[in-house]
Structure formats: structure tokens, C-alpha cells
KEVEX-152642 format. One record per residue (C-alpha): residue number from 0; x, y, z. Coordinates in steps of 0.5 Angstrom, whole numbers, plus 500, padded with zeros to 3 digits. Layout:
# KEVEX-152642
<atom NUM,<X,Y,Z>>
...
***
This chain:
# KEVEX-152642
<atom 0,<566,597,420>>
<atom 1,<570,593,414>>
<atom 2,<565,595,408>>
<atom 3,<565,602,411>>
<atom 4,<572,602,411>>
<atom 5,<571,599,404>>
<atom 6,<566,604,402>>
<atom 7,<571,610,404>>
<atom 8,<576,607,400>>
<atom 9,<572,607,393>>
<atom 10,<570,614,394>>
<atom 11,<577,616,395>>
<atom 12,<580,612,390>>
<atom 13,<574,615,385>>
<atom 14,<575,623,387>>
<atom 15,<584,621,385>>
<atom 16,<580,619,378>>
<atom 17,<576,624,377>>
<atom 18,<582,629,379>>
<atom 19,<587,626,374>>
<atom 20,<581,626,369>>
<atom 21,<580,634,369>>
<atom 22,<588,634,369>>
<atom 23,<588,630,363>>
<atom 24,<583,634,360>>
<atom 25,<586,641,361>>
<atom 26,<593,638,358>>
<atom 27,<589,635,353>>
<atom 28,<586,641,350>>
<atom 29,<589,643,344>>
<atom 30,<590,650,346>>
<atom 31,<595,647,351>>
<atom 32,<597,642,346>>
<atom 33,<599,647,342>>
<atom 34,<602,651,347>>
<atom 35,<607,646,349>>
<atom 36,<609,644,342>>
<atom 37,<610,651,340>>
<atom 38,<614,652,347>>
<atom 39,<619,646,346>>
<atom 40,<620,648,339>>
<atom 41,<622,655,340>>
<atom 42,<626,653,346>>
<atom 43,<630,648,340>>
<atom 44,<631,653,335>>
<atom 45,<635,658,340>>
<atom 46,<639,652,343>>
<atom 47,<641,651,336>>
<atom 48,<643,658,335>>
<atom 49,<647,658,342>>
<atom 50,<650,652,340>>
<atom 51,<653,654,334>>
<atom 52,<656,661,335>>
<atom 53,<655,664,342>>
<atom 54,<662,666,344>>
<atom 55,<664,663,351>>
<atom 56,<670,663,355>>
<atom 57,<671,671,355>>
<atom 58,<672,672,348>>
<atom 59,<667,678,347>>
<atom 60,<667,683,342>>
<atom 61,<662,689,343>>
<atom 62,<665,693,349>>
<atom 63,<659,694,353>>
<atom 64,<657,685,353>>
<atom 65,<663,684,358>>
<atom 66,<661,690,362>>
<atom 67,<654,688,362>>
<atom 68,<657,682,366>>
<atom 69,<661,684,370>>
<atom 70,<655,689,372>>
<atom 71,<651,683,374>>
<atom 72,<657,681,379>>
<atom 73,<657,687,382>>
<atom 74,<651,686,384>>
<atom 75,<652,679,388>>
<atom 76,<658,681,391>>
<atom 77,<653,689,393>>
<atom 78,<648,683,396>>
<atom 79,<653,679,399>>
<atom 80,<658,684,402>>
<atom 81,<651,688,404>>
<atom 82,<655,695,405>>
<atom 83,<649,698,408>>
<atom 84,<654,702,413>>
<atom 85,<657,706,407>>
<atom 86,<655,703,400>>
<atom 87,<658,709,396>>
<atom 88,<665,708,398>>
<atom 89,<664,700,397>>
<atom 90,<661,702,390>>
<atom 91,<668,707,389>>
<atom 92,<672,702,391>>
<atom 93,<669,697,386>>
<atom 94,<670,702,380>>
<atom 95,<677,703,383>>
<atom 96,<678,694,383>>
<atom 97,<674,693,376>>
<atom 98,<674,699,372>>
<atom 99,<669,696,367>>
<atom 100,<664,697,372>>
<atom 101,<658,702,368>>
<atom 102,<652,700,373>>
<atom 103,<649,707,374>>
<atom 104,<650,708,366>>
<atom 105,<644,703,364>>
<atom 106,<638,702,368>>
<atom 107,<639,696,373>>
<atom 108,<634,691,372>>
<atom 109,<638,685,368>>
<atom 110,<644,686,372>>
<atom 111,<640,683,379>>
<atom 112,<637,677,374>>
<atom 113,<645,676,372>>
<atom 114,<646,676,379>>
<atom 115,<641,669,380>>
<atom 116,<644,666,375>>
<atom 117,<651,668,378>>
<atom 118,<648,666,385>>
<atom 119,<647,659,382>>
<atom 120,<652,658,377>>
<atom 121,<657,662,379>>
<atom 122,<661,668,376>>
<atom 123,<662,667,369>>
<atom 124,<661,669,361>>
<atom 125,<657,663,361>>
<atom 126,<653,664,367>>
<atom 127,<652,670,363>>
<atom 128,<650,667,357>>
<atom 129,<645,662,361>>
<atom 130,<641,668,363>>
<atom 131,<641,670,356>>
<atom 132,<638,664,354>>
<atom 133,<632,665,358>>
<atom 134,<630,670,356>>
<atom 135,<631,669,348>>
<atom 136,<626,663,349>>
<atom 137,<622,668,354>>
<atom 138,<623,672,347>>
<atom 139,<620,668,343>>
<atom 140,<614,665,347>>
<atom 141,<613,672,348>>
<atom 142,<612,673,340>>
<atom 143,<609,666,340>>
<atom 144,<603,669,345>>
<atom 145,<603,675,342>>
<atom 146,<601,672,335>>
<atom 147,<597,668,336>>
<atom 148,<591,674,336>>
<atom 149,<591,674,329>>
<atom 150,<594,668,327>>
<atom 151,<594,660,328>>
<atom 152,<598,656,333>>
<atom 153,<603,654,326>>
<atom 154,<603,661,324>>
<atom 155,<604,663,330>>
<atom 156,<610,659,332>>
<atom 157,<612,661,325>>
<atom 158,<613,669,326>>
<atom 159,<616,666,333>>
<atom 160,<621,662,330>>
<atom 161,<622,667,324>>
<atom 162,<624,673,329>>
<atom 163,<628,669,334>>
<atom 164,<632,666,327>>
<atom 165,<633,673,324>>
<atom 166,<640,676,324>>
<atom 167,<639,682,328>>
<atom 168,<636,678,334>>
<atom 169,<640,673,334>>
<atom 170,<647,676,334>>
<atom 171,<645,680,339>>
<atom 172,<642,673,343>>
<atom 173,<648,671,343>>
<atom 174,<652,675,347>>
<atom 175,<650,679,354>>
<atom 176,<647,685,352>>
<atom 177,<641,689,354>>
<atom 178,<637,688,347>>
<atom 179,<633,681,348>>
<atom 180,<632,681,356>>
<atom 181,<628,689,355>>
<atom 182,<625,686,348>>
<atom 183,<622,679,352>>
<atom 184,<619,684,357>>
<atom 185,<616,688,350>>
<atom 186,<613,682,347>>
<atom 187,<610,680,353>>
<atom 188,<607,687,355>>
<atom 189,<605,687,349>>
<atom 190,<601,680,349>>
<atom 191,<598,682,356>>
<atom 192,<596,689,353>>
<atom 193,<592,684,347>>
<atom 194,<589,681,353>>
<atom 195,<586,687,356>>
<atom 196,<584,690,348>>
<atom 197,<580,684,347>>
<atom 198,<576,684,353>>
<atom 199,<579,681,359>>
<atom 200,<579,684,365>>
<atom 201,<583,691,367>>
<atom 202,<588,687,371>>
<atom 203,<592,685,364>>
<atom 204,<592,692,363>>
<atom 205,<596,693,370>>
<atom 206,<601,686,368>>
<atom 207,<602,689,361>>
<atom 208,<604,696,366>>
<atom 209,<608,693,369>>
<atom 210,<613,689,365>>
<atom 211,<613,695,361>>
<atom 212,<616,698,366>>
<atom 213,<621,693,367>>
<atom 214,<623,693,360>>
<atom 215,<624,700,362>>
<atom 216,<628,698,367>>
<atom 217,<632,694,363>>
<atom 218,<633,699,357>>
<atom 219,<631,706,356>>
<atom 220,<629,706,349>>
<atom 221,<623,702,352>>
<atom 222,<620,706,352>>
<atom 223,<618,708,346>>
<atom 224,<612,703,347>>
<atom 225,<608,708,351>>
<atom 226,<605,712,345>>
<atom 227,<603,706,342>>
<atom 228,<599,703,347>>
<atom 229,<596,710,348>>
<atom 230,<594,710,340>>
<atom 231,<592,703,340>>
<atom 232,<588,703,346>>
<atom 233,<585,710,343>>
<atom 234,<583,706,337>>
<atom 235,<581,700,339>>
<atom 236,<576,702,345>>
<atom 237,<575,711,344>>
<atom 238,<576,715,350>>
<atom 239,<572,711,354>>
<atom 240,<577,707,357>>
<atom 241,<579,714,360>>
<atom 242,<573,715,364>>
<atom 243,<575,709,368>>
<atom 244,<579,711,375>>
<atom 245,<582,704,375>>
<atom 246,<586,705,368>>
<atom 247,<587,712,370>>
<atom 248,<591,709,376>>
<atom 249,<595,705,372>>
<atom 250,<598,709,368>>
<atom 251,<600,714,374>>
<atom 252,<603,708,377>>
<atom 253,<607,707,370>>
<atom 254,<609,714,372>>
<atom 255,<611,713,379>>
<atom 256,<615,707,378>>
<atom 257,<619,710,372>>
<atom 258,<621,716,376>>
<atom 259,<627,713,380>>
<atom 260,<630,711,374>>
<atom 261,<628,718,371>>
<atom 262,<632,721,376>>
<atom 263,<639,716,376>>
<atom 264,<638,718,368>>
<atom 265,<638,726,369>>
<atom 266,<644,724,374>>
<atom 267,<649,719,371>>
<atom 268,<646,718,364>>
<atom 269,<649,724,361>>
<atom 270,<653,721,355>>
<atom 271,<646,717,353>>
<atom 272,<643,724,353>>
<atom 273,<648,727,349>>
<atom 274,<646,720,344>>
<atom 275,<639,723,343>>
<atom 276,<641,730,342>>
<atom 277,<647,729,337>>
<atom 278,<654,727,337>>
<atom 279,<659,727,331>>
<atom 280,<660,720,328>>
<atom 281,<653,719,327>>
<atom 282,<652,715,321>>
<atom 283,<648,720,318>>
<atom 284,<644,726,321>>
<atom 285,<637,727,323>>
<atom 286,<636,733,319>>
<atom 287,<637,729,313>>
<atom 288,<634,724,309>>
<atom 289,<639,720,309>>
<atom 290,<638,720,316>>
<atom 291,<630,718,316>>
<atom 292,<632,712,311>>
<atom 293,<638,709,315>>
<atom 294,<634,704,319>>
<atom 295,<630,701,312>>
<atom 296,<636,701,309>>
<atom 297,<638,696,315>>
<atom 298,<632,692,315>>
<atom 299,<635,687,310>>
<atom 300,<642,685,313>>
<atom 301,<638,685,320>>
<atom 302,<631,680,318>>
<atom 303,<634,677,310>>
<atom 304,<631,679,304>>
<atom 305,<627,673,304>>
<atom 306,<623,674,311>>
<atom 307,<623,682,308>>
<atom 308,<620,680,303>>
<atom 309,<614,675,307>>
<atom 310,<614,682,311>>
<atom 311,<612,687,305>>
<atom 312,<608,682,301>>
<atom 313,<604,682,309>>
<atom 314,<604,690,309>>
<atom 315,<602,689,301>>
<atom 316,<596,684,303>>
<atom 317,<593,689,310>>
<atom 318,<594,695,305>>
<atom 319,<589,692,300>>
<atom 320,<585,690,306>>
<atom 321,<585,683,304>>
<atom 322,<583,681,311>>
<atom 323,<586,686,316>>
<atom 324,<583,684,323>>
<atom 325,<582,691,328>>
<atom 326,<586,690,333>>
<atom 327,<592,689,327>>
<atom 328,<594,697,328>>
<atom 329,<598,696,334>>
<atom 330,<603,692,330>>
<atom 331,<603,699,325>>
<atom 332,<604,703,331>>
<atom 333,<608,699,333>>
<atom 334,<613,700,327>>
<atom 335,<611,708,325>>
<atom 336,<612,710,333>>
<atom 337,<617,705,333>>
<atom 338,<621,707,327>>
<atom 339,<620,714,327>>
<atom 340,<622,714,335>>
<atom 341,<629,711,334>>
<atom 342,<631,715,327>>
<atom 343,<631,721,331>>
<atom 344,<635,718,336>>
<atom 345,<642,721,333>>
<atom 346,<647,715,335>>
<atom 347,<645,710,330>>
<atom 348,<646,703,330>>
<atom 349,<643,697,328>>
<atom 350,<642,695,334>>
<atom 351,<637,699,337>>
<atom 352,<631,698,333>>
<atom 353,<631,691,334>>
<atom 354,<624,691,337>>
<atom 355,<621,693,331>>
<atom 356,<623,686,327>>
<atom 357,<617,683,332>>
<atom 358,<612,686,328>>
<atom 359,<614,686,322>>
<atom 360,<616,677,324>>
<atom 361,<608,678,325>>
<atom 362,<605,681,318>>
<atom 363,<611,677,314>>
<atom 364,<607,670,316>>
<atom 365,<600,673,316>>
<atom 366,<600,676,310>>
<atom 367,<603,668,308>>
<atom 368,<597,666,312>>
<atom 369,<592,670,308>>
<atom 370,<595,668,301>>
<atom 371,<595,661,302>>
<atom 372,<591,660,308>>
<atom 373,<586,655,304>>
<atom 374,<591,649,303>>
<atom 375,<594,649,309>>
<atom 376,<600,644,306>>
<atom 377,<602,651,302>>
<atom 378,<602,655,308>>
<atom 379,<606,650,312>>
<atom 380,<611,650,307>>
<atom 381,<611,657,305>>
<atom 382,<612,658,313>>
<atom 383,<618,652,313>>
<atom 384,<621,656,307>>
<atom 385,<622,663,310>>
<atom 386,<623,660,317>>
<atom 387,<629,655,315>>
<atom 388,<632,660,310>>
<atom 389,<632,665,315>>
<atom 390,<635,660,320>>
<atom 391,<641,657,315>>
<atom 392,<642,664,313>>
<atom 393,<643,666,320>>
<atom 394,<647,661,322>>
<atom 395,<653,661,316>>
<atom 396,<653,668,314>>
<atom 397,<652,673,321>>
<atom 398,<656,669,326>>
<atom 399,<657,672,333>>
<atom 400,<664,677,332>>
<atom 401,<669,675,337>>
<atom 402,<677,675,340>>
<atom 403,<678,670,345>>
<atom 404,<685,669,348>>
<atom 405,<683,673,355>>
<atom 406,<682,666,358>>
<atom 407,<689,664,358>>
<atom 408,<691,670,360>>
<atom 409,<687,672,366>>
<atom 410,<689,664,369>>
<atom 411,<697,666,367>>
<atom 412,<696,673,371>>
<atom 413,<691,669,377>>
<atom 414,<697,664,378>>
<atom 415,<703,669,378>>
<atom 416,<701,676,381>>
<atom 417,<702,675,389>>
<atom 418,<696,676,393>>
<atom 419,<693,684,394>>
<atom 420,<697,686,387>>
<atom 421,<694,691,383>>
<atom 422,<695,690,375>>
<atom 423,<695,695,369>>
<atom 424,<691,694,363>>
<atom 425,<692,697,357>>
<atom 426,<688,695,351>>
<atom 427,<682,696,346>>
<atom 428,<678,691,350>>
<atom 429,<679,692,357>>
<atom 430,<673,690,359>>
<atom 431,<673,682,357>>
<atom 432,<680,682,361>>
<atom 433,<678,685,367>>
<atom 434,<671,681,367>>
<atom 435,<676,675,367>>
<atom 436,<679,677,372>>
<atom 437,<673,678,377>>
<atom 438,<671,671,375>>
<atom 439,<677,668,378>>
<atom 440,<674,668,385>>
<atom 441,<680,666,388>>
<atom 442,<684,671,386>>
<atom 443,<678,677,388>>
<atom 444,<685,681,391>>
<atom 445,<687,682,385>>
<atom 446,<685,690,382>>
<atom 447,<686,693,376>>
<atom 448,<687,700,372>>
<atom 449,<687,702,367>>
<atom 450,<692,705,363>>
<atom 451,<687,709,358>>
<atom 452,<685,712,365>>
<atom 453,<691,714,367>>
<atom 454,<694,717,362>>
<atom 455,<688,720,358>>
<atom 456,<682,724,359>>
<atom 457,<676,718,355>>
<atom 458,<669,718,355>>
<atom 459,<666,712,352>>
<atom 460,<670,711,346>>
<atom 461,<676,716,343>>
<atom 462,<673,718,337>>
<atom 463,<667,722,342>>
<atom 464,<673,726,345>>
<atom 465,<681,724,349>>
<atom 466,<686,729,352>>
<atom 467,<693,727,352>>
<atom 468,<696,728,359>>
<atom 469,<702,728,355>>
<atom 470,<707,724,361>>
<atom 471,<713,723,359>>
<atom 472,<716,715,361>>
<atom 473,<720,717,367>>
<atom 474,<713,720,369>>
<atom 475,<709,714,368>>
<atom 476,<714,710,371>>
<atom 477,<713,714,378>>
<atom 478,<706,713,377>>
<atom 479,<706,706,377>>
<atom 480,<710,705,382>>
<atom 481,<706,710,387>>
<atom 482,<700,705,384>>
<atom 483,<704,699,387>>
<atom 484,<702,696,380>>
<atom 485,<707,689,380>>
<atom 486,<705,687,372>>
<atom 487,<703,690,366>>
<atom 488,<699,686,361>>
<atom 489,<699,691,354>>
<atom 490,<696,690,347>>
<atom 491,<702,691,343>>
<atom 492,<702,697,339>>
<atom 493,<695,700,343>>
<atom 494,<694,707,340>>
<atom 495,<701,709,341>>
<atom 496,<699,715,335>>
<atom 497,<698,718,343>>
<atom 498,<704,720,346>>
<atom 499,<703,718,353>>
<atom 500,<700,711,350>>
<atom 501,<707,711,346>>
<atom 502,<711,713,353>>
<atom 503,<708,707,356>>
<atom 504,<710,703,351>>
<atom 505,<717,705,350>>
<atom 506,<717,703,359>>
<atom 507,<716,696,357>>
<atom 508,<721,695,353>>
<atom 509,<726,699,358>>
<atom 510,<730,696,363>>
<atom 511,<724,698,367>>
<atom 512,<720,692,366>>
<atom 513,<721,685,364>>
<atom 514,<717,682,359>>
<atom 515,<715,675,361>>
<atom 516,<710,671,355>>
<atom 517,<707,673,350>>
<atom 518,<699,670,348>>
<atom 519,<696,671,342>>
<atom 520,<689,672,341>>
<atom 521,<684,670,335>>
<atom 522,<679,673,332>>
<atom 523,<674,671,327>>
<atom 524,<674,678,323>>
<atom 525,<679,683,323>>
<atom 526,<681,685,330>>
<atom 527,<685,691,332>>
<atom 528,<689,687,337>>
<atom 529,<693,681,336>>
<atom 530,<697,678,342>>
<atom 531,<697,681,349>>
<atom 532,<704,681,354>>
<atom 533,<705,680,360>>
<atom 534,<711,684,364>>
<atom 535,<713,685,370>>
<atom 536,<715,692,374>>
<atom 537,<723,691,376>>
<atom 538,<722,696,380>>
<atom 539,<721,697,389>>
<atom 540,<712,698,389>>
<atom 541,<708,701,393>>
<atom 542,<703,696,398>>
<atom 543,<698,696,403>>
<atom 544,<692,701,402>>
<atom 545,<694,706,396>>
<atom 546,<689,711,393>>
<atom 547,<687,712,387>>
<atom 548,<683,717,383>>
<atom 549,<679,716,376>>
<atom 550,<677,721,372>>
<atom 551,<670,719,369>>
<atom 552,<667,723,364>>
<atom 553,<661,718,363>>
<atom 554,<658,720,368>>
<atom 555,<661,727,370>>
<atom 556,<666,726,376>>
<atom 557,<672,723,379>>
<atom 558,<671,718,383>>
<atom 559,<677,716,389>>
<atom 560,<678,709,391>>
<atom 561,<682,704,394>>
<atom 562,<686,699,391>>
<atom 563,<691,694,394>>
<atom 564,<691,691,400>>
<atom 565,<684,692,404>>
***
């Protein structure tokens, strides 16, 4: 019985031997290996730039990132409140509170990500930022993967490292926009679709679908990637893929699943319409040639004129056919669909193609890999060369813009207004200020409004289009009185070329309003504003419940909420 016991002892003993034996070998092999290494790497290269140059405590630049952020608490509070008798009104009312919020006016689907991160971490710009983080690493093991079909594992990393270095990308990394979360999803749609052209099984083509569709989900123009997919599946297999139903179903599925946002799109998103067919302080019209060359004119300031360079002399090498494997051709359709897609776009910023760097990352270290390919030394140096300086490059001469002072402000206004008070705001960047004060969770009672809304008619930015309501200072007094608003945090001279914005501005300095502190704001470029005050209302206010109505050009209707007291 004992040696039985024995004997069943060994055994088990050798089958955990031989498990851990088939572990160490699947972890061992070079691919994983070199997986992991390229992982690590990649994850120390956007930790870098995170830690030199990723603003934080609420010192935003670019208008949208604080409404980005404040559109994931939305979210959190939307799933802990669970308003399933009437999520409208809860929706109106939360514009009413933090009118900042633009959840219809983008697709939704980075905002629910924010709101795990906000679940875990709390409601932050930093929690904000965390999410960020993730998915620039997802980013650049995306491009990693996605290389790796024509390169080796160091060149691979290399295109990887060089498109996650590159000005563009990491400008927008570092701040909480929708660019890097959509452009992760590309680059791994993009990998499983080059899974599926080399011979795996149709179930890459239905993962490759459907983080297509998620980066749709993310940010519309996404969807460029469509008629890529098409030309190069046409190119690659023929006509023969389309005979066979699975396919034809996942190409109805897209659709299907892309119809809802259609539809919010077409009912919310018409300030985003008007960017496609045309809006005056386009930088150059589309009819021009100066329109159809500005995106190539970007392309120094966005990837370097050394990662540039690697790229033509690639483009140079694919040209003149010196070794141009088939499938290379969804990285040109990538490019010509792609630039051709955002040239006829008539809202022109940089920004927007930034999907196009990720194939041209790629053909700048492939034409490095094919020139020099038979002295790897070369090659790796070569490849160090224009990964590094494109880093350094980064790093000293495209710091992330930013105006901090919001911080300060908002914990002065958390300690001094009495509990359900409702707040004016008045300055260019209302939406760091109002985010901050959404990230005061102890002072969630507080709602602020926004003086651009009450005495102007603005959609989006002013050079788009503002009406004055020409109210004089007696007027807006009793506005805000009405209102309940007990403080006033004003940036000092705030387009005050407006009337009414220049009658606001003669109210606070009235014997209507006490100022209470001044706080100074620092910037690391030149920024319209240079301090907030903080002034108290002398008058008797309004309290409880009080309605207010807010014009919203963005999305074509008042909006009638609640501020003040629940």
C-alpha cells in the first residue's frame, strides 16, 4: 500500500514536471521572447514621455481634452446614478450642472473606458491620463504586431518605438483626446486583418471587424479604414473572398453595428457635419491645391525630418522594387485612401491624420531594414539612430502645451461656496475649470454656468459664429440673481470687445460684487489668460430648485435643466 502510495506520488510529481517543461518551453521561444522584450521596451519609451511632459493637476490646453474627461464622469455617475426612470432629464440636468458635457457630440465609446478607470481610481485628469497611458502602449504593440509581417522583431520594435516617439503621436498621447484610444484599435484591426490575409482562419476577419468598429465607436474618422480593407482584401485574394457567406456576414455585421452611431451622428453631430462640407476658417480650401498639399506640408513638424527621411527613402526602395513583399500594399492604401480621406475633410488640423504616421513608421525602418539588412550592426544602428533622435526630438522641442492654475482655483471655490450654490465662469477655457470642479467629489452640489452662455448665442468657437444679446449690466445683474449665482470666477478681460461680456466685467468691479483673490495662471506658451478672480454676488440670490435654459447650437436645441439644490 505504501509503495502504491509512493508510485502515485512520482507520477504526480513528473506530470507537474513535465507541465512546467511545456510552460518553460512556450515561454522560451524566441517569438514569445521577443514579444515580451519588445513589450517592456515600448511600455519604457511612453513612460518616458509621460513623465516629461504629460500635463496633470487640471492644467489643460486643448479645449476638447477636459471635455473628454468630464464626458467619462458622465458616464460613472450615468451607471451609478442608474436614472432608468428618466435618463433625459438626468442628462439636461447634468448639462445644466457641468456645461462642458459633449457625450452626444463624439462617439461614446472611450468615455465608458474613462469611466473604469475613474471607477478604480477616482475622477481625475490623472485617472484621465492613466487610461491614456494604456492605450498608447496598446498603440505601440499594435504597431509592433502589425510590423512584424515584414520586418524582423528589432525592426519591428523600431517602427514601434519611432511612430510612438513621433511629435504628433505624442503630443496627442499626453493629453485626454480621442486620437490614440481610436488609432490603438486601427493598428490592432489592422494586425488581425493581416492575420486573416495570411492564411489564418476567418474568425481574424471578424476580430479585425470588430475593432474596427470600436475605433469607429471611438472617433468617427475611423472609418477611413474601410476602403482600405476592401482594396487590399480585393488585391490580395481576388473576388474569391466574396463568394463566401462568412465574410459577406462580417461585413453586414460592421454595418449593423455602425448604424446606431450613424444615427446619433445625423441627430446630434451636426457641427462635426458642417467640418466635412465646409467652414470658413479652414486653413486652406479643398478646391485648391494649397488645400490637397497641406497635410504633406505637416508631415515634417509631425514625424521629424529624420524619421521623414527613413520614410522616403523606404518609399524610394518599394518604388524601385528592391524587395516589395505582396501584402506591403495595405500600408499604400493605407496612406493614399487615408490622405486623400482627410485632405477632403475641409476642417484641417494636424491632428487628424495622425493614422497616417503608422505606415509610413513602418516603411522608414523597412526601407532602413532592406538597405542595410546584411550587417545587422548597421542596421540596428541605423534603426537607434532615427528611433532616438526622433525621441530626444520630441521630448525638447514639441513639449505637450499647457495653462495650469485651474487646481488652486477650484479647491479655494470647493472650500468657500456654501453647499447647493451655483457658480459663473467666464473664460476661454471653461471646461478645465468645470471639469475640476466635477473632480471635487465632496463638492458635486456645486453647478456652474457658464457666462458665454448666458449673454451670447456660440457654437463651439466664436470665429464659427456668436450673437451678442446685447444686455446691459442692470440686466445681467438680474440674471444672476435669478440664477442664485453667489460667486463669479471671471478671466480678466474675456473678450470683453462683446458688449455684454464688457457689461459683465463692469458688474464685478461694481458695487454689486466683492473681488475676493486673484490666482495667476502660468502657461508654457503664450495663453490668452493670465489670472482668474474669484468675486463674491453682495446681492440677496435666488435658492432651491431654479431652472435654467441653455442654448446649444452644437447639437441644434435648448436644453431645460436644473441647477441649485435637488
Amino acid at each position: 500500500m505504501t509503495v502504491h502510495s509512493h508510485s502515485d506520488a512520482n507520477g504526480e510529481t513528473g506530470a507537474s514536471a513535465q507541465r512546467m517543461n511545456g510552460l518553460r518551453r512556450r515561454w522560451l521561444k524566441p517569438e514569445v521572447a521577443h514579444d515580451v522584450i519588445a513589450a517592456l521596451l515600448l511600455m519604457a519609451v511612453v513612460a518616458i514621455l509621460f513623465a516629461f511632459g504629460a500635463p496633470t493637476d487640471d492644467a489643460f490646453s486643448w479645449p476638447d481634452a477636459p471635455r473628454h474627461a468630464l464626458n467619462g464622469a458622465f458616464v460613472l455617475d450615468l451607471l451609478r446614478d442608474h436614472p432608468i426612470h428618466d435618463p433625459t432629464s438626468y442628462a439636461y440636468n447634468y448639462y445644466a450642472r457641468y456645461p462642458a458635457l459633449t457625450i452626444l457630440f463624439y462617439p461614446p465609446l472611450f468615455y465608458v473606458v474613462l469611466a473604469v478607470f475613474y471607477g478604480v481610481l477616482g475622477v481625475s485628469q490623472q485617472s484621465a491620463l492613466c487610461a491614456e497611458f494604456a492605450c498608447y502602449i496598446a498603440l505601440a504593440f499594435g504597431t509592433y504586431r502589425l510590423a512584424r509581417f515584414w520586418l524582423t522583431p528589432v525592426a519591428a520594435c523600431g517602427a514601434a518605438i519611432l511612430l510612438a516617439a513621433s511629435p504628433e503621436v505624442a503630443y496627442w498621447g499626453r493629453q485626454v483626446m480621442l486620437e490614440i484610444p481610436a488609432f490603438a484599435l486601427v493598428a490592432w484591426s489592422a494586425a488581425f486583418f493581416m492575420h486573416y490575409l495570411r492564411g489564418a482562419k476567418v474568425a481574424h476577419l471578424y476580430v479585425s471587424g470588430f475593432l474596427f468598429v470600436l475605433a469607429v465607436y471611438t472617433k468617427t474618422t475611423s472609418a477611413f479604414m474601410a476602403p482600405v480593407y476592401l482594396i487590399a482584401l480585393i488585391q490580395y485574394r481576388g473576388l474569391a473572398p466574396f463568394r463566401e457567406w462568412r465574410i459577406v456576414a462580417a461585413g453586414f455585421l460592421s454595418v449593423l453595428m455602425l448604424a446606431p452611431l450613424a444615427a446619433l451622428t445625423l441627430k446630434y453631430g451636426q457641427q462635426n457635419m458642417h467640418s466635412i462640407a465646409g467652414i470658413p476658417e479652414s486653413p486652406a480650401s479643398r478646391l485648391s491645391l494649397a488645400g490637397w498639399l497641406w497635410y504633406a506640408r505637416q508631415l515634417p513638424s509631425q514625424m521629424g525630418y529624420v524619421a521623414l527621411a527613413a520614410a522616403l527613402l523606404g518609399i524610394g526602395i518599394v518604388i524601385a522594387k528592391r524587395g516589395h513583399p505582396r501584402s506591403l500594399s495595405l500600408l499604400f492604401w493605407w496612406f493614399v485612401i487615408g490622405y486623400i480621406f482627410f485632405s477632403a475633410i475641409a476642417l484641417k488640423e494636424a491632428r487628424h491624420d495622425i493614422f497616417l504616421l503608422l505606415p509610413l513608421s513602418i516603411i522608414a525602418i523597412f526601407g532602413i531594414s532592406r538597405l542595410l539588412g546584411r550587417s545587422p550592426p548597421l542596421e540596428i544602428a541605423a534603426i537607434a539612430l532615427v528611433t532616438v533622435s526622433t525621441l530626444v526630438l520630441t521630448l525638447v522641442a514639441h513639449p505637450v502645451q499647457y495653462v495650469s492654475g485651474y487646481d488652486p482655483v477650484a479647491d479655494y471655490v470647493a472650500g468657500a461656496a456654501p453647499p447647493n450654490s451655483n457658480i459663473v465662469f467666464s473664460g476661454y477655457r471653461d471646461g478645465a475649470f468645470i471639469f475640476a470642479m466635477r473632480a471635487r467629489e465632496k463638492r458635486r452640489d456645486i453647478s456652474i454656468v457658464r457666462a458665454d452662455k448666458l449673454l451670447l448665442n456660440i457654437a463651439i468657437r466664436r470665429e464659427r459664429f456668436v450673437e451678442d444679446k446685447n444686455l446691459n449690466a442692470h440686466e445681467i445683474g438680474h440674471i444672476l440673481d435669478t440664477l442664485g449665482i453667489r460667486y463669479v470666477v471671471a478671466q480678466s478681460g474675456f473678450w470683453t470687445d462683446l458688449p455684454s461680456m464688457n457689461q459683465l466685467e463692469l458688474l464685478l468691479n461694481g458695487p454689486h460684487f466683492r473681488r475676493l483673490r486673484r490666482f495667476p495662471m502660468h502657461a508654457n506658451y503664450h495663453a490668452q489668460e493670465k489670472e482668474l478672480v474669484v468675486y463674491q454676488n453682495l446681492d440677496k440670490v435666488a435658492s432651491g430648485r431654479i431652472r435654467i435654459q441653455i442654448n446649444v447650437p452644437t447639437i441644434g436645441r435648448a436644453i431645460n435643466g436644473v441647477v441649485g439644490s435637488p
